[in-house]
C-alpha positions as CSV (number, residue, x, y, z in Angstrom):
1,X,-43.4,-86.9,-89.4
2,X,-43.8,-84.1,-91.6
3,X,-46.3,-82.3,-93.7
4,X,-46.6,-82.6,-97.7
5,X,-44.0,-80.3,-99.2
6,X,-45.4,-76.5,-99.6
7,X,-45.6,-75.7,-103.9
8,X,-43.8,-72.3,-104.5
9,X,-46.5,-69.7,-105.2
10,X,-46.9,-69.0,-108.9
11,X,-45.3,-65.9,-109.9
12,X,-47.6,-63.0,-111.0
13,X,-47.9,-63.1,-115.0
14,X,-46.4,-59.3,-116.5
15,X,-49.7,-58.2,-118.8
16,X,-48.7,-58.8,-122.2
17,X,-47.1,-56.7,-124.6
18,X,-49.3,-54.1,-126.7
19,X,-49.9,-55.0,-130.4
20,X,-47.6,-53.3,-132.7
21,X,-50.2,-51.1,-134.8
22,X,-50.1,-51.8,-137.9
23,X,-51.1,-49.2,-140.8
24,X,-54.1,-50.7,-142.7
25,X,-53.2,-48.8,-146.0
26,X,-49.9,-50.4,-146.2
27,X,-49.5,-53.4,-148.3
28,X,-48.1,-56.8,-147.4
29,X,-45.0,-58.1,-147.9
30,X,-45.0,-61.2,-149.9
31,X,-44.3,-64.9,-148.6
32,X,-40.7,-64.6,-148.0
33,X,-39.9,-61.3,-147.9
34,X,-38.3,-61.5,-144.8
35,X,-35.6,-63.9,-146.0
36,X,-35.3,-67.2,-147.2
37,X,-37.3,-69.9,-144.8
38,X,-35.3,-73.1,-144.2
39,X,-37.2,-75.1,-146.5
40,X,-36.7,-72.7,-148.8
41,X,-32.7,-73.8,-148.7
42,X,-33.2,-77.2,-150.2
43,X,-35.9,-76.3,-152.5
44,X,-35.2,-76.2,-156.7
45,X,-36.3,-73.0,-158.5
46,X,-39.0,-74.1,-160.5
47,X,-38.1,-72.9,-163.9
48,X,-40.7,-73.6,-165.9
49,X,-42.8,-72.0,-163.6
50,X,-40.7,-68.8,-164.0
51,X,-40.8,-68.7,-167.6
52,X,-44.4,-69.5,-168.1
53,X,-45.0,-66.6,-166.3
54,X,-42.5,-64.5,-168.4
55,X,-44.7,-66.0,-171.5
56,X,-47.8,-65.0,-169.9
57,X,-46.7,-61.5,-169.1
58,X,-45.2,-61.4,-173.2
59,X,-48.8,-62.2,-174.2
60,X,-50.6,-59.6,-171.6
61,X,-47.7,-56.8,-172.9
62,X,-46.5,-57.4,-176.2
63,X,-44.3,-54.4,-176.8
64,X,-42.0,-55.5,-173.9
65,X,-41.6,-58.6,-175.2
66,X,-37.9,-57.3,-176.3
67,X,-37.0,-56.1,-173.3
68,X,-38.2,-59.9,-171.1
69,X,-36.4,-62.3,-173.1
70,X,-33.4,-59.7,-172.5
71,X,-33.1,-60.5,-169.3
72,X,-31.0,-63.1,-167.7
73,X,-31.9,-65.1,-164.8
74,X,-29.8,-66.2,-161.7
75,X,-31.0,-68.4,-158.9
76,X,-30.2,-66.3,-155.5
77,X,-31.7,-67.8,-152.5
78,X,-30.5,-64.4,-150.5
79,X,-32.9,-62.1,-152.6
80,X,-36.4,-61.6,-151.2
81,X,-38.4,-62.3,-154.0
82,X,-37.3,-60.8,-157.7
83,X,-34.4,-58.1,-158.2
84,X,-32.2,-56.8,-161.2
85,X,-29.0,-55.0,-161.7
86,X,-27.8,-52.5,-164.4
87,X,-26.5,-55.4,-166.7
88,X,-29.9,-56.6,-167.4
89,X,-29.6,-59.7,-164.8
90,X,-32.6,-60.8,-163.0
91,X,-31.9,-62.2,-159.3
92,X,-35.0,-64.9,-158.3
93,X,-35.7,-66.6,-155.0
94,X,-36.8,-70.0,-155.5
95,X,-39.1,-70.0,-152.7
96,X,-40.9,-66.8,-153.7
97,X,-41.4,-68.5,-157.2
98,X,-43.2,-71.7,-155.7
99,X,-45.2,-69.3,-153.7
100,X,-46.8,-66.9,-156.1
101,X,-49.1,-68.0,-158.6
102,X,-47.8,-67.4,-162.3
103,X,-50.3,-64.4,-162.9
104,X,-49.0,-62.5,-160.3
105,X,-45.1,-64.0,-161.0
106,X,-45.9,-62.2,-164.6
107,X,-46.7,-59.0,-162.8
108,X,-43.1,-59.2,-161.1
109,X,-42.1,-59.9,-164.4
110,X,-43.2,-56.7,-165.7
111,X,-42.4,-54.5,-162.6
112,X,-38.7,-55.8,-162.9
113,X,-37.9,-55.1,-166.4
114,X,-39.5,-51.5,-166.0
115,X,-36.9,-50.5,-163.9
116,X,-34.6,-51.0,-166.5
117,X,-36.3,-49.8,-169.5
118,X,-36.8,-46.6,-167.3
119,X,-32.9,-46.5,-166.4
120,X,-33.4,-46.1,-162.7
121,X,-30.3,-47.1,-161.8
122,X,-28.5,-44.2,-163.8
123,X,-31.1,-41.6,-162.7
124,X,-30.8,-43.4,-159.0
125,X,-27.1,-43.0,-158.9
126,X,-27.4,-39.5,-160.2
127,X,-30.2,-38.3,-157.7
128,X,-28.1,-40.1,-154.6
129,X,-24.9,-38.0,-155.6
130,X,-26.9,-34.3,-156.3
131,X,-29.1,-34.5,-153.5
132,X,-28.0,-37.1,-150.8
133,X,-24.9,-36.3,-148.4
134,X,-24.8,-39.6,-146.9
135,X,-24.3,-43.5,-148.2
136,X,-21.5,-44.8,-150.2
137,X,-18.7,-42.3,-151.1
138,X,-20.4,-39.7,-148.9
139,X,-19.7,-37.7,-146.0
140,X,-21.4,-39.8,-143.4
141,X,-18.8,-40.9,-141.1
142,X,-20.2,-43.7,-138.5
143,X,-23.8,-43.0,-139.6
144,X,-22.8,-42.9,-143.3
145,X,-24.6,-47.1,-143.7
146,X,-27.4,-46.6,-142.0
147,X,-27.9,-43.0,-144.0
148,X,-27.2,-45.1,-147.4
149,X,-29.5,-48.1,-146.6
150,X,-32.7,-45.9,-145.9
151,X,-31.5,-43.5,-149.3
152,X,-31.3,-46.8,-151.3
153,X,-34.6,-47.8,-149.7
154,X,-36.4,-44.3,-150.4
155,X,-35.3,-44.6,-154.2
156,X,-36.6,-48.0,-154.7
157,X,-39.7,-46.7,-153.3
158,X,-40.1,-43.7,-155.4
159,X,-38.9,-45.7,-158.5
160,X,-42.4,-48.4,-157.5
161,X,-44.3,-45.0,-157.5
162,X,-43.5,-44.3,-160.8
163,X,-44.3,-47.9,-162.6
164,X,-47.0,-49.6,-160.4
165,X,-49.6,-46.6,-161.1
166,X,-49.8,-48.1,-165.0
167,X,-48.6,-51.4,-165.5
168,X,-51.1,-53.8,-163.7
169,X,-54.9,-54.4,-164.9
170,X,-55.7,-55.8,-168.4
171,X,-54.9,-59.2,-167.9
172,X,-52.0,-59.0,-165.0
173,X,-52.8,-58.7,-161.7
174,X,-51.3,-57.0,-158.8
175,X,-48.8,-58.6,-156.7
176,X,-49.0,-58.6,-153.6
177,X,-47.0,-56.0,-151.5
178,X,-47.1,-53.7,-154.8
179,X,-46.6,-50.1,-153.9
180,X,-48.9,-47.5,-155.0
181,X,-48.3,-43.7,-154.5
182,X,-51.9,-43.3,-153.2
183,X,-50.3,-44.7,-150.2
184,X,-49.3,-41.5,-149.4
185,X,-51.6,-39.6,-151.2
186,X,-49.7,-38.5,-154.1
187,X,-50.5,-38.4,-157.0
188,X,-50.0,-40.3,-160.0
189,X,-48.4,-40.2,-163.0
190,X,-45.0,-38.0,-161.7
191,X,-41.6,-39.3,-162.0
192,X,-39.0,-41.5,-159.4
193,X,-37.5,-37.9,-158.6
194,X,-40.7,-35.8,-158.3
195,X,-41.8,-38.4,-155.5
196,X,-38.6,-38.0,-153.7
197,X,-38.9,-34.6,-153.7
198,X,-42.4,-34.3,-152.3
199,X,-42.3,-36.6,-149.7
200,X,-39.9,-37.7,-147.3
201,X,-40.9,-41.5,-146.9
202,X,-39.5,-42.1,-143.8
203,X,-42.6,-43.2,-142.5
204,X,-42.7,-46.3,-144.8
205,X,-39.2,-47.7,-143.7
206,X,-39.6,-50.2,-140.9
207,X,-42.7,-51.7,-142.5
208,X,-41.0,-52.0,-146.0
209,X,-37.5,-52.9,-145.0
210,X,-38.2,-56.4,-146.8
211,X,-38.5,-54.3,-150.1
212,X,-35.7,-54.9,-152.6
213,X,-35.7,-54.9,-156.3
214,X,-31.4,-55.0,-156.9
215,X,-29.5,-52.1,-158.5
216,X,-31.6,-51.8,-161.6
217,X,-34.2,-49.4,-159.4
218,X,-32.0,-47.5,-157.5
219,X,-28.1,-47.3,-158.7
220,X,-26.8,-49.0,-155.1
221,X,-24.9,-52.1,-156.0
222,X,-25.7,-55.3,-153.5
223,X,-23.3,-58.1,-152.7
224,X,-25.0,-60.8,-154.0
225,X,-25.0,-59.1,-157.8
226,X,-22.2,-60.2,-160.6
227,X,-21.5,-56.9,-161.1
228,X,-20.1,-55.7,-164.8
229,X,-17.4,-58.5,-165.0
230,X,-20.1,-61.0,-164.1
231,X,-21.4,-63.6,-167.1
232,X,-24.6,-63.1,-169.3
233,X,-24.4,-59.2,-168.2
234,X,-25.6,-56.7,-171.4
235,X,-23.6,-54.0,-172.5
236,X,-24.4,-50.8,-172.7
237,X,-24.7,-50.9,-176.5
238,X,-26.8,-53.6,-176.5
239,X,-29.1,-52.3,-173.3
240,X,-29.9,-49.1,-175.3
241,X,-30.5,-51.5,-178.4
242,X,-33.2,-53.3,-176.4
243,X,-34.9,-49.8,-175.5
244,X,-35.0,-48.9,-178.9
245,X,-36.8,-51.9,-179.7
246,X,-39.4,-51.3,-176.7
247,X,-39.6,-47.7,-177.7
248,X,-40.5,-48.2,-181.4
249,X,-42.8,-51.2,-180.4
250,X,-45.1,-48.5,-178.0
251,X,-45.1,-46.3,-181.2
252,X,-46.2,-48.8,-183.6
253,X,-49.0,-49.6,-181.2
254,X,-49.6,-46.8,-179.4
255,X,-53.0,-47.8,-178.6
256,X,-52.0,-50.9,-176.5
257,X,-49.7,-49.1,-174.3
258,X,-50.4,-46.7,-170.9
259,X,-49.9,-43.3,-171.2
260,X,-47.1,-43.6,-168.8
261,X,-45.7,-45.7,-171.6
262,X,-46.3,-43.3,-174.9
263,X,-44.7,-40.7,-172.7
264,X,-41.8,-42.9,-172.0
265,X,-41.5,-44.0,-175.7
266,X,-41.8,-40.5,-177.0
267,X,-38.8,-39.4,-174.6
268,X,-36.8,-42.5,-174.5
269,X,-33.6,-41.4,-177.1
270,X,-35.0,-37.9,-177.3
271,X,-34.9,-36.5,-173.7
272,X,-36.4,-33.1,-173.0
273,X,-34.0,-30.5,-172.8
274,X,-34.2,-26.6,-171.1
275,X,-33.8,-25.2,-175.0
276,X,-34.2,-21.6,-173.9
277,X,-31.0,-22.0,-171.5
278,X,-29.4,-23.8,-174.0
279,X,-30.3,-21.0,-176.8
280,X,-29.3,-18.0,-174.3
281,X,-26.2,-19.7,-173.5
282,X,-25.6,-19.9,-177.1
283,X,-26.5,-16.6,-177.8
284,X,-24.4,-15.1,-175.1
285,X,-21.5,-17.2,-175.9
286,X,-21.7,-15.7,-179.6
287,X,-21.8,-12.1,-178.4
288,X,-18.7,-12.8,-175.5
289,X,-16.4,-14.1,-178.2
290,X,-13.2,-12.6,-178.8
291,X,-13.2,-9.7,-181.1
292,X,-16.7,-8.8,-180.8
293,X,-17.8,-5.3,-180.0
294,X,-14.5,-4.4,-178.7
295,X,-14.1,-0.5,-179.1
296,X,-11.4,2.3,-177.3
297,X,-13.1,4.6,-174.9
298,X,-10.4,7.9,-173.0
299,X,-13.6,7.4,-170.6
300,X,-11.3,4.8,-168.5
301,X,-7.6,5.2,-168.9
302,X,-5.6,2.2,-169.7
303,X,-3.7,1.1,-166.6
304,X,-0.4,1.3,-169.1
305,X,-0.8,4.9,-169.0
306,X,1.6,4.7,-165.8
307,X,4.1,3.5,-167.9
308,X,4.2,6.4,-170.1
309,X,4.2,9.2,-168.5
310,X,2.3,12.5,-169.8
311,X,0.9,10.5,-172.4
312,X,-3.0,9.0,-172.3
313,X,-3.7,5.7,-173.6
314,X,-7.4,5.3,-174.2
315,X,-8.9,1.4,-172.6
316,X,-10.7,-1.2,-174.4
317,X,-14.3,-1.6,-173.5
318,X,-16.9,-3.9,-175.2
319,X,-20.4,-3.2,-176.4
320,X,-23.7,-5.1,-176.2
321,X,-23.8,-7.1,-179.6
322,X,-25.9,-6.4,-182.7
323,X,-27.9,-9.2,-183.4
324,X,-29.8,-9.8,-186.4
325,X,-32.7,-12.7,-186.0
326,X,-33.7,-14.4,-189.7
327,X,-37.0,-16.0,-188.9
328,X,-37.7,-18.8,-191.4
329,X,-41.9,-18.2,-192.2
330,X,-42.7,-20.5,-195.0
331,X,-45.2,-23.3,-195.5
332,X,-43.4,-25.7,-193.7
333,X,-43.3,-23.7,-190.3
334,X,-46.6,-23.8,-188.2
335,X,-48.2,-20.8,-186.6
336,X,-47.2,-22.0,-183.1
337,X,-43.6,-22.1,-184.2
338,X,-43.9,-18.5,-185.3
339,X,-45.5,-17.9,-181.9
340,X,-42.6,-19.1,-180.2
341,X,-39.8,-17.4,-182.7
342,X,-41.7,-14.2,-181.1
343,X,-40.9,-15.2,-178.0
344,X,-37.4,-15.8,-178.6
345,X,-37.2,-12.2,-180.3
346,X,-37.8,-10.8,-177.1
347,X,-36.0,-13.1,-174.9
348,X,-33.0,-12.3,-177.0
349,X,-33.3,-8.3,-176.5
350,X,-33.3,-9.6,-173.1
351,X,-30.2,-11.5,-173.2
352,X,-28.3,-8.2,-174.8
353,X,-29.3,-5.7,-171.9
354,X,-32.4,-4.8,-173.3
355,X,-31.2,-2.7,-175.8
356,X,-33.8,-3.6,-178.6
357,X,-31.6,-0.9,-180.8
358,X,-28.9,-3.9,-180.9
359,X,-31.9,-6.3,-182.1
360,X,-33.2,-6.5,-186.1
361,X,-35.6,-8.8,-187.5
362,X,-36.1,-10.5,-190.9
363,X,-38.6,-12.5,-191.7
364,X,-37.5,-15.0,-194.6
365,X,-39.3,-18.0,-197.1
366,X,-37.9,-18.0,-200.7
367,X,-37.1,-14.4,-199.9
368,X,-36.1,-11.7,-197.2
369,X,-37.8,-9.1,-196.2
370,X,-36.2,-6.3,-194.6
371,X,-34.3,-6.0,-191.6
372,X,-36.9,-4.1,-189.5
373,X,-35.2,-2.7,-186.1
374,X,-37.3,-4.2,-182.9
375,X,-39.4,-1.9,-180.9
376,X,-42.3,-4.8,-179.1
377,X,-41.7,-8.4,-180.4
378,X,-45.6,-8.4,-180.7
379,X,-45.7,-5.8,-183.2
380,X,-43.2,-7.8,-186.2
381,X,-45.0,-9.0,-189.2
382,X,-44.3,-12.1,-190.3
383,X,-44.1,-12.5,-194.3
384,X,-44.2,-14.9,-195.9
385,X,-45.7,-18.6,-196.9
386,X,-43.6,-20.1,-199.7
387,X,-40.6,-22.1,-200.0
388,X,-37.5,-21.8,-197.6
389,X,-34.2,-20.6,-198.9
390,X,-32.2,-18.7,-195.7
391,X,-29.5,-17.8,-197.7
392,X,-31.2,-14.8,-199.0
393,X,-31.9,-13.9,-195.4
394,X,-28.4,-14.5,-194.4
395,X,-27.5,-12.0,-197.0
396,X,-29.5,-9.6,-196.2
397,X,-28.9,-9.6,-192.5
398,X,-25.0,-9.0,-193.8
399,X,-25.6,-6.4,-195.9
400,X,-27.4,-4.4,-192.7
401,X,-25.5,-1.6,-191.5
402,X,-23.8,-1.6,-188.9
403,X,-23.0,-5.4,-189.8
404,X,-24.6,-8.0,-186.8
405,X,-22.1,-9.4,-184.5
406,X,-24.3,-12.3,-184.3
407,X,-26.8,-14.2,-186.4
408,X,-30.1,-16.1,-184.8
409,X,-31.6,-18.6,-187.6
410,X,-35.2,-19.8,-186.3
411,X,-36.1,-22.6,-188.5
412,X,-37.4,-26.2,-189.2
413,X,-34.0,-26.5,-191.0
414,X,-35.3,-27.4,-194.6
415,X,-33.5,-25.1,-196.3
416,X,-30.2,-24.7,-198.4
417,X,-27.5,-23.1,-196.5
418,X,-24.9,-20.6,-197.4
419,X,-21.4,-20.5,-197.0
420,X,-19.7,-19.7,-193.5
421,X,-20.7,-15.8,-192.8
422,X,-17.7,-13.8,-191.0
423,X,-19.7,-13.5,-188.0
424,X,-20.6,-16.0,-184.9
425,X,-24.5,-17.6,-186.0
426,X,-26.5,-19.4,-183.8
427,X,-29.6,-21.9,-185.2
428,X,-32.8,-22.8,-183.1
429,X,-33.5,-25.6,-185.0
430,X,-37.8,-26.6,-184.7
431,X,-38.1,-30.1,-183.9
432,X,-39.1,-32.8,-186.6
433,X,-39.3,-36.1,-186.7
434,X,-36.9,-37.9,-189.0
435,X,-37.8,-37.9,-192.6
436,X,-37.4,-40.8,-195.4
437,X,-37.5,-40.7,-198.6
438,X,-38.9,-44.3,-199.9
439,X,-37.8,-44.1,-203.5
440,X,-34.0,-43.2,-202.3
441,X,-32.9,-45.6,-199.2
442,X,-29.4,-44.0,-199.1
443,X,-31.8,-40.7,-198.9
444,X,-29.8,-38.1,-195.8
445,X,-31.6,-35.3,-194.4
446,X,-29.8,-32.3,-194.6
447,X,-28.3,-30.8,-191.7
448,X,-27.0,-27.6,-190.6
449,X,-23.9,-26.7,-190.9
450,X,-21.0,-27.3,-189.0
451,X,-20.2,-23.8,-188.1
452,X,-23.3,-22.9,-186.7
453,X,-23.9,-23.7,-183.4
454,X,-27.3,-25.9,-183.2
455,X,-30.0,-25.8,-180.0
456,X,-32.9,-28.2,-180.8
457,X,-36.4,-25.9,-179.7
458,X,-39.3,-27.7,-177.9
């Protein structure tokens, strides 16, 4: 007879595994992030939802009401929640749209089309090839994915920074897993590249992996997009026509709009640009032109000399340019402009070698003054106060002896102009905003001239 049957000792349990800390500043992914569920395969997008939501955020933010009936959608079940591409095509996941409520489905809304009004996938793309050696065309070798993934991840992130400090409040909540740049403590306000620039974000990318919001915010192209051949894409005519619209709209009503906005609007077709590089590369491509300040100097004998022997030939050499500045100062010109033509008096000694010999200065309105010789840029007197006509200061800075080689014009532009002078001119050309003339709708601002070369200052 034998005994009852011995039970195997239970095994000792292993302790279990240590949480995974989580970082209590960072925000949560939304429902779905992660993928789509497998309900979320059989279920319909709700489009009614989706547009009510696009209505509410149109009634929340008026002046981009141009820019969200722009946008196309398409049903993607592989996107994680909302995503665009260049062509103005909006990517939704039908689960994430029966999961957030339509407030916060209008915030999405918003955040979406302000990566396109703010071109992130052009200033993405251009970012990725000036500053990033790895990803798609790079130099990565194996590594050359993994290296693109994050960089495609650090510019969506940077592009959030720059659109979620501004957009929400007033009517349309935060979603949820909106990025702020107070999660690193930045500050904001700064654009997609200043943000790249100061930090690296590396510490962000397991814990936002889920984040994607399509080409439109960074410049990387995904699989699931149509790409440009794709249906119900925009072209580019017609995305910088919907800008335009948004832009003019923030003008109009510039007291319903951000600040982040206004700046936006004001900067939209008129970018800033580095006008005293611009003006000295004008300037010094004036004074290097062929046939200007060329002289014969014995100082340096010509390397023909070899060929004739016991005879000298003298070299070529070339001078530091005369330049003659014509300073427009009538009523139309502001003090600060005057300021700044100043300033450009002396950076323009500067860009001749410092001989302020080379350098005279007329001040002009209805009249010219005379070409007084520079000794402190400080020290000019500026005359004047009436109406503008240049040509008079164009003749004057002609009739100087030695002739200039060059001729600076620093005006607002609203002036007659003369005839082509035989020498190279440059015009820094004060900004204005367009003008109209009511009474006259064929009315044209004049211009300058076609044989002046043109830098727009401030």
């Amino acid at each position: 007879m034998t005994g009852p049957a011995k039970r195997p000792l239970p095994r000792p349990m292993s302790p279990p595994p240590p949480p995974r800390p989580v970082r209590a500043t960072l925000p949560t992914p939304p429902a779905g992030a992660g993928g789509p569920a497998a309900g979320d395969l059989r279920l319909p997008l709700d489009m009614e939802k989706l547009l009510a939501a696009r209505l509410h955020a149109v009634k929340v933010r008026p002046y981009l009401a141009d820019a969200l009936f722009a946008l196309h959608v398409v049903e993607d079940r592989s996107v994680p929640t909302m995503a665009v591409d260049a062509h103005w095509r909006c990517y939704v996941s039908p689960g994430f749209v029966a999961r957030t409520p339509v407030e916060e489905l209008a915030g999405v809304w918003v955040h979406e089309v302000s990566h396109l009004l703010r071109d992130h996938h052009a200033r993405g793309e251009r970012y990725a090839r000036e500053n990033e050696e790895h990803g798609p065309g790079g130099r990565g070798g194996a590594e050359a994915p993994q290296a693109g993934s994050w960089g495609r991840l650090r510019r969506n992130i940077a592009a959030d920074f720059e659109i979620n400090d501004d957009i929400y409040g007033d009517g349309l909540p935060r979603p949820a897993g909106a990025l702020l740049p107070s999660l690193l403590g930045l500050p904001d306000g700064l654009l997609m590249e200043e943000y790249l620039r100061r930090a690296s974000l590396s510490g962000l990318a397991a814990d936002l992996a889920w984040l994607d919001c399509g080409s439109g915010a960074d410049g990387q192209e995904r699989p699931w997009e149509l790409g440009p051949d794709g249906a119900q894409g925009l072209t580019r005519q017609q995305r910088d026509a919907v800008r335009f619209r948004v832009a003019e709209g923030i003008k109009g009503r510039p007291g319903d709009a951000p600040d982040g906005w206004r700046r936006w609007a004001d900067e939209a077709f008129h970018p800033p640009q580095p006008w005293r590089q611009l003006l000295g590369a004008a300037l010094r491509s004036a004074a290097s032109a062929p046939g200007v300040g060329e002289d014969h100097t014995l100082r340096r004998p010509s390397r023909r000399s070899a060929a004739v022997p016991g005879v000298l030939l003298p070299s070529l050499r070339r001078t530091p340019p005369r330049v003659c500045v014509v300073i427009d100062t009538s009523g139309s010109v502001s003090d600060a402009e005057l300021g700044s033509a100043l300033l450009e008096v002396a950076a323009i000694a500067r860009a001749v070698g410092g001989r302020r010999d080379l350098v005279s200065v007329i001040s002009c309105d209805a009249a010219a003054g005379i070409a007084a010789p520079l000794c402190r840029a400080e020290d000019i007197a500026l005359i004047g106060g009436g109406g503008t006509d240049l040509r008079s200061g164009f003749a004057r800075a002609l009739r100087s002896r030695p002739r200039p080689d060059v001729i600076v014009a620093l005006t607002d532009g609203q002036t007659p102009w003369p005839t082509a002078p035989p020498c190279r001119t440059v015009v820094g050309l004060f900004s204005r905003p367009a003008r109209t003339n009511e009474r006259n709708p064929d009315y044209v601002p004049d211009t300058p001239p076609a044989w002046a070369r043109v830098v727009t200052i401030g």
